[in-house]
C-alpha positions in Angstrom: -82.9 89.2 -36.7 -83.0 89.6 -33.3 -85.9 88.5 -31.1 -85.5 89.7 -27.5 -87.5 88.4 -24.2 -89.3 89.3 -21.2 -91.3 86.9 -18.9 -92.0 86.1 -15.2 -91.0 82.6 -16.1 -87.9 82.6 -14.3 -85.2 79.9 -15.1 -85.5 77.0 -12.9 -88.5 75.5 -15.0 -88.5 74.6 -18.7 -90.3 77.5 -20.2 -87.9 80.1 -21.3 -86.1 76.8 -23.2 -89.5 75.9 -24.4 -89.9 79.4 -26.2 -86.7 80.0 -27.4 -86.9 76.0 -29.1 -90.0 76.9 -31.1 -88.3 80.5 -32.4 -85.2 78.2 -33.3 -87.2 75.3 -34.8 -88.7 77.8 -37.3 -86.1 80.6 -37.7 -82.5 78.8 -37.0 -80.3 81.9 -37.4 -82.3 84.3 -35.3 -80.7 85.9 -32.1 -82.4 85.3 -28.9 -81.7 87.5 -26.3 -83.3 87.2 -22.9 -84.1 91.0 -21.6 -85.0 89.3 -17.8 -86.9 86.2 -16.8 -87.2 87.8 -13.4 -90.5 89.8 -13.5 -92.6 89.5 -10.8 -95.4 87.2 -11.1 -98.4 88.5 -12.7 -96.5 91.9 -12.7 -98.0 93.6 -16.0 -96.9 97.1 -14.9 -93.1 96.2 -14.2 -92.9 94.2 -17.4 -94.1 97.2 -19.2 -91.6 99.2 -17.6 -88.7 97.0 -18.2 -90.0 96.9 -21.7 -89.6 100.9 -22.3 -86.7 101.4 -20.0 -84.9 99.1 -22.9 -86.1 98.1 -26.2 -84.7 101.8 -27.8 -81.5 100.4 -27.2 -82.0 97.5 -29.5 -80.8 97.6 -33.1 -84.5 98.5 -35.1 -86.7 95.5 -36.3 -85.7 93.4 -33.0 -88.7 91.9 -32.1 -90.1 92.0 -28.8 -92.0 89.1 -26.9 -93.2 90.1 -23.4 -95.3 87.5 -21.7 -96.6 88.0 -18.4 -99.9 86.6 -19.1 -102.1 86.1 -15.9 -105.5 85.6 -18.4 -103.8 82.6 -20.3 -106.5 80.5 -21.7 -109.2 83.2 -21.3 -110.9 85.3 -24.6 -108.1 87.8 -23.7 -106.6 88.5 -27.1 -102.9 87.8 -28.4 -101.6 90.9 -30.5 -98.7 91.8 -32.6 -97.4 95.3 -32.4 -95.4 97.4 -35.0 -94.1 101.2 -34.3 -91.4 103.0 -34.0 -89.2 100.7 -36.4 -89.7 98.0 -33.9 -91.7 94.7 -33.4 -93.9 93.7 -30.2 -95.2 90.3 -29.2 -97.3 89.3 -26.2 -101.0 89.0 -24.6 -103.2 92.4 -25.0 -103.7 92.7 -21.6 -101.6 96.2 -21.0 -98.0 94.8 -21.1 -97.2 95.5 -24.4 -98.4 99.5 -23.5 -95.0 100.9 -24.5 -94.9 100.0 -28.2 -98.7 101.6 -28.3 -97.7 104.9 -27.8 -96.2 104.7 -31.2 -98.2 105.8 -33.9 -98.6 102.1 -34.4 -100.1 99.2 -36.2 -101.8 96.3 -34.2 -103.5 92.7 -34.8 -105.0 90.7 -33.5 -103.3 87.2 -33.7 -106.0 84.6 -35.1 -104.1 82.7 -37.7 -103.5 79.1 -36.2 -101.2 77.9 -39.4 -98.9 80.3 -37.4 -99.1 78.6 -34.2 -97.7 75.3 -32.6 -100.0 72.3 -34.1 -101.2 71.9 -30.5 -101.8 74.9 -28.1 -102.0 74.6 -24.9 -104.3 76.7 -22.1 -101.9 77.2 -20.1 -98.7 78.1 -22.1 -99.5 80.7 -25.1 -95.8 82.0 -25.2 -94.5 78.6 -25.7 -97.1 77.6 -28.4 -98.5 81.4 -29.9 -96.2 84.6 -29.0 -93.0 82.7 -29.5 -94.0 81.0 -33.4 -95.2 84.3 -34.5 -91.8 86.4 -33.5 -90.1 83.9 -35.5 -91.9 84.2 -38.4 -92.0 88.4 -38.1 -88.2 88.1 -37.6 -88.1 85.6 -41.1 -89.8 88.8 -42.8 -93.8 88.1 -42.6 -95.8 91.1 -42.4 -98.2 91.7 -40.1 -101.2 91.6 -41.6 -101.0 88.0 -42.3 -101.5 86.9 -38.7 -104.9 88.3 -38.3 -106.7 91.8 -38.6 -106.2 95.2 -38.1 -107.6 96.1 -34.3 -107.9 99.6 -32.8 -108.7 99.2 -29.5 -105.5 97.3 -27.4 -105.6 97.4 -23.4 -103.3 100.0 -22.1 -102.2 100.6 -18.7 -103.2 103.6 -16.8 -99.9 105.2 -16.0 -100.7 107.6 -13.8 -99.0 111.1 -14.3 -97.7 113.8 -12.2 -100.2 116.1 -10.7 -99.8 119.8 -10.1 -101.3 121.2 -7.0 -99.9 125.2 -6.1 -96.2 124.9 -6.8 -95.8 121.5 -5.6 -96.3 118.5 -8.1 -97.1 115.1 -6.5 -95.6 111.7 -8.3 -95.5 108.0 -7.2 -92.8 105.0 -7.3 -93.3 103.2 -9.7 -90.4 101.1 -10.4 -87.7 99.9 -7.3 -85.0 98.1 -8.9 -82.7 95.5 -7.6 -80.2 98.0 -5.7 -82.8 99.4 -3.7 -83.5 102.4 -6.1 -86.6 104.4 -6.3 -88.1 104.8 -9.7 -90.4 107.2 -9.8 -92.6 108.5 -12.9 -90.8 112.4 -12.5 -89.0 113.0 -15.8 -86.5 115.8 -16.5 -88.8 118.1 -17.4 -91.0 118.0 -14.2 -87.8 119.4 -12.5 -86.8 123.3 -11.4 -83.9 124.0 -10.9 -83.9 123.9 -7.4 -85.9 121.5 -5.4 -86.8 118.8 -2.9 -88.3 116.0 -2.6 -90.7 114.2 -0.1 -91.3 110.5 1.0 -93.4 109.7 3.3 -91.8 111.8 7.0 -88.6 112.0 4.7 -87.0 115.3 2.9 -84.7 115.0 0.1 -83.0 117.8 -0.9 -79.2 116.6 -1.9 -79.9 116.0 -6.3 -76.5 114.5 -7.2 -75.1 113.7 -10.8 -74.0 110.5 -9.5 -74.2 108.2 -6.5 -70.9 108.8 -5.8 -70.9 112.5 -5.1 -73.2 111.5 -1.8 -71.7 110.3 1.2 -72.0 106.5 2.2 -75.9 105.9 2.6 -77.3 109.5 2.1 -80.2 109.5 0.3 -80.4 111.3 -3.1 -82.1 112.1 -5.9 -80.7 111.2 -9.0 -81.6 111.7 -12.5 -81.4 107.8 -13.8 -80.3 106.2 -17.1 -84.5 105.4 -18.0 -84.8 109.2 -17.6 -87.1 109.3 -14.5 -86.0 110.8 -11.3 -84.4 108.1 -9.1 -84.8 108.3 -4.9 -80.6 106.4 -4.3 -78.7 105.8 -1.6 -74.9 105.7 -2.2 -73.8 102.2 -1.2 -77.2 101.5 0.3 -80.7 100.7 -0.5 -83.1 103.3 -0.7 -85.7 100.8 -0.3 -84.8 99.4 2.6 -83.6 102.7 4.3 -87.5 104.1 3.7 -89.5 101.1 3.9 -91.0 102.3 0.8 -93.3 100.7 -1.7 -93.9 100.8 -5.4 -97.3 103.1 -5.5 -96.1 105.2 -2.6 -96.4 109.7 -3.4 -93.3 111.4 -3.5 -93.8 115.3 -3.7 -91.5 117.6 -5.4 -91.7 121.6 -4.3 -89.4 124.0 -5.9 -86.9 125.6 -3.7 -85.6 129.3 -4.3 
């Protein structure tokens, strides 16, 4: 089974090894793939996002372990998701928020016979999240790692709001080529329409960053299925100074 991972860890340090020894000391022939290591520090909001921008396009039963887990050591609660033929691992502190939306199952994770023999206060995916998602992928149910809880933190994505014909979004993912994510989805868009950031109008939608001319800025419809701000061979983000958070306002055009 496969067991895929997403942490703030990075690579220089010894923790990603750390986790992915535990899975492999108690499940040998599981799969371990690492999703990104690169989340910003403490970044709940972009590890959920990299977390449903990917995990459809995983075969079903992988299991999940996303730990960016700034409350390590504190009553924050570990939790164990199942929905949509999938498995989730990770602290309940909002970053396992795209599994919830699921018509899901979720416990809480109180079972120490399923942890390391020692757990440390400062390194729960090492010594909790990681021993669980190799039993889960050897076939364990749920239900054996603690109870049935109905109550798990989710983040508040904001949504779209509608004000006359105009309908006001944010960025809310900026990926590594510069590229604005923001949380506009196909359906938010007319046919004809453009967009503004910050002093800046946008009114060029492309099917591709090629069809724009070397560093326009675009709109693009992107492969997560939110409405990207691009620039062709250029960094949006750096062309608009802009920040994850920032209003983008989309008005229909005739």
């Amino acid at each position: 089974m496969v067991i895929a991972l997403i942490t703030d860890f990075g690579t220089r340090d010894h923790f990603v090894a750390a986790m992915k020894g535990t899975i492999l000391s108690i499940n040998p022939s599981a799969v371990i793939v690492d999703i990104t290591h690169e989340i910003d520090p403490q970044n709940r909001r972009e590890a959920a996002f990299t977390l449903a921008a990917c995990y459809r396009d995983f075969p079903t039963a992988t299991v999940f372990v996303a730990v960016v887990d700034p409350g390590v050591g504190s009553d924050r609660r570990g939790i164990a998701v199942e929905g949509g033929g999938y498995y989730f691992v990770g602290p309940d502190n909002g970053v396992l928020s795209p599994a919830l939306k699921h018509e899901s199952k979720v416990v809480e994770l109180n079972r120490p016979e399923y942890f390391s023999e020692r757990v440390s206060n400062t390194f729960h995916g090492r010594d909790i999240f990681a021993p669980v998602a190799a039993y889960i992928s050897k076939g364990m149910w749920l239900e054996e790692f603690g109870p049935t809880i109905y109550d798990p933190v989710l983040l508040d994505h904001s949504k779209p709001q509608k004000s006359g014909d105009s309908l006001t979004g944010e960025i809310i993912h900026i990926d590594r080529f510069g590229n604005l994510i923001t949380n506009l989805t196909r359906d938010d868009l007319p046919e004809k329409f453009t967009i503004r950031l910050g002093n800046q109008v946008i009114g060029n939608h492309c099917r591709s960053y090629s069809e724009a001319g070397r560093g326009e800025i675009i709109t693009i419809m992107g492969s997560s299925e939110y409405l990207e701000i691009a620039a062709n061979l250029a960094s949006a983000e750096q062309l608009t100074n802009a920040k994850v958070g920032q209003p983008v306002r989309l008005t229909p055009e005739n």
